[in-house]
N, C-alpha and C positions, 0 to 999 in steps of 0.2 A: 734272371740272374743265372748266370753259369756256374759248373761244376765247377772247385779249385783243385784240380789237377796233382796240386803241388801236395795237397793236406789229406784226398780221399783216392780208394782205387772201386772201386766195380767187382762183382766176383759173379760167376754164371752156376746156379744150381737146377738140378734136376727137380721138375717137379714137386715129387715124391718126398725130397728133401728140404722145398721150400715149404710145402706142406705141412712137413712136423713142426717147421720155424715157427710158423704159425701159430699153431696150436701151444707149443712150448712160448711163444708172449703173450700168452695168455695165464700161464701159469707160475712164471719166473719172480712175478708180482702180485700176487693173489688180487684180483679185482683189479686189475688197472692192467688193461692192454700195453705195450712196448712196440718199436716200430721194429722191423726182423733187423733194419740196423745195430738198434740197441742190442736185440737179443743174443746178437753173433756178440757185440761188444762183452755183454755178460756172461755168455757161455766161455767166454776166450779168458778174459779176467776172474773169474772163477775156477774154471783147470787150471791157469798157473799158479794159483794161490792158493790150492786146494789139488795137489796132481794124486794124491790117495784116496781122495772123496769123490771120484768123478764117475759114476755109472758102471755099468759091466766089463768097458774097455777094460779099466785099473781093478776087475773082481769086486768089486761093491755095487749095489743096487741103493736108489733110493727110493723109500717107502713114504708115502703122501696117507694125509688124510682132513677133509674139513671138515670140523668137529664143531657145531651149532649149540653153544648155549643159551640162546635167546633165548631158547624156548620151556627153559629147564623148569618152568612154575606155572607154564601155561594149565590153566584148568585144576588147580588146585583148592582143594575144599577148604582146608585146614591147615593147620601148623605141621601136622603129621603127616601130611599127606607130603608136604614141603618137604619133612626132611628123609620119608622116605625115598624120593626124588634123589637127594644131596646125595644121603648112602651111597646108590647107584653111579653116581659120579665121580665121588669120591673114589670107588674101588676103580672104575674105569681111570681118573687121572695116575693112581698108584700106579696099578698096573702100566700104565707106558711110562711112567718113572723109572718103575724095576728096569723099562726096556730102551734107556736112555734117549727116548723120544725128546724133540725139541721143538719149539714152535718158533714159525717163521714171522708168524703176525697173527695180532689178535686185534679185532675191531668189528664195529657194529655187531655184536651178538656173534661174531665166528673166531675160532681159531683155527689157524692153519697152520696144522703138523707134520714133520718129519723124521726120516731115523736114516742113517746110512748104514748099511749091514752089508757085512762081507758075502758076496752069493754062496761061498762053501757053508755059511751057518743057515741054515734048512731050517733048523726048528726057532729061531727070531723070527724069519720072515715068517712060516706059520704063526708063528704068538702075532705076530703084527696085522697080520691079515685076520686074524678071529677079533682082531681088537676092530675093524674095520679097515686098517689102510688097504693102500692100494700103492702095484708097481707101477708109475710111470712111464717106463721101457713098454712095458706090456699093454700098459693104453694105450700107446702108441702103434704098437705094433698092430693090435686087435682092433682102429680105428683105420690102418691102412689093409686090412684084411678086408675089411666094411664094403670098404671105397674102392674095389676091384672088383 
């Protein structure tokens, strides 16, 4: 079957660039690969929908984190041991409450969280990082640092 011509066009990217495509369909979905097709689709339909939310270009960063509750009772004696566990969670959910943290999906024992933060605010992305997340941009960046 041939290409239609009429419906799609072809676009030529560097390496380097298809590289991060890559790795970004991997994450665009949490657990479900995308084809770099799609991902151009989603990263494109996303900045117009979103042109204040979109990474460092527009001064905001976004902050990722996959947060595993599966495991929150694993190895637990007792009722107190349980809800010493919960405590611990509880203060960790609050706190990215306070930091208007949002989940993108939550399934099989994971959620997967975000926060979009203006880069001039220093001290959220700190709070968000001691909370664990992590920059995107910057995994990015420090995985093509790697690969050199």
């Amino acid at each position: 079957m041939m290409t239609d011509f009429n419906k799609y066009r072809n676009v030529s990217l560097k390496h380097e660039t298809y590289s991060k495509l890559d790795r970004l369909s991997k994450t665009i979905t949490p657990g479900i690969q995308i084809s770099i097709s799609k991902t151009i689709e989603a990263l494109v339909s996303d900045r117009l929908a979103n042109p204040k939310k979109q990474g460092v270009l527009n001064g905001y960063k976004r902050l990722v984190k996959d947060h595993k509750v599966k495991w929150l009772y694993d190895d637990c004696k007792n009722l107190d041991d349980m809800l010493e566990r919960l405590k611990g969670e509880i203060i960790s959910v609050e706190e990215a409450q306070d930091l208007n943290v949002k989940i993108s999906e939550s399934k099989d024992g994971w959620c997967h969280l975000y926060c979009d933060v203006k880069d001039s605010n220093t001290g959220k992305i700190e709070d968000l990082k001691e909370l664990g997340f992590r920059d995107i941009e910057e995994d990015l960046e420090d995985e093509d640092n790697e690969s050199e």
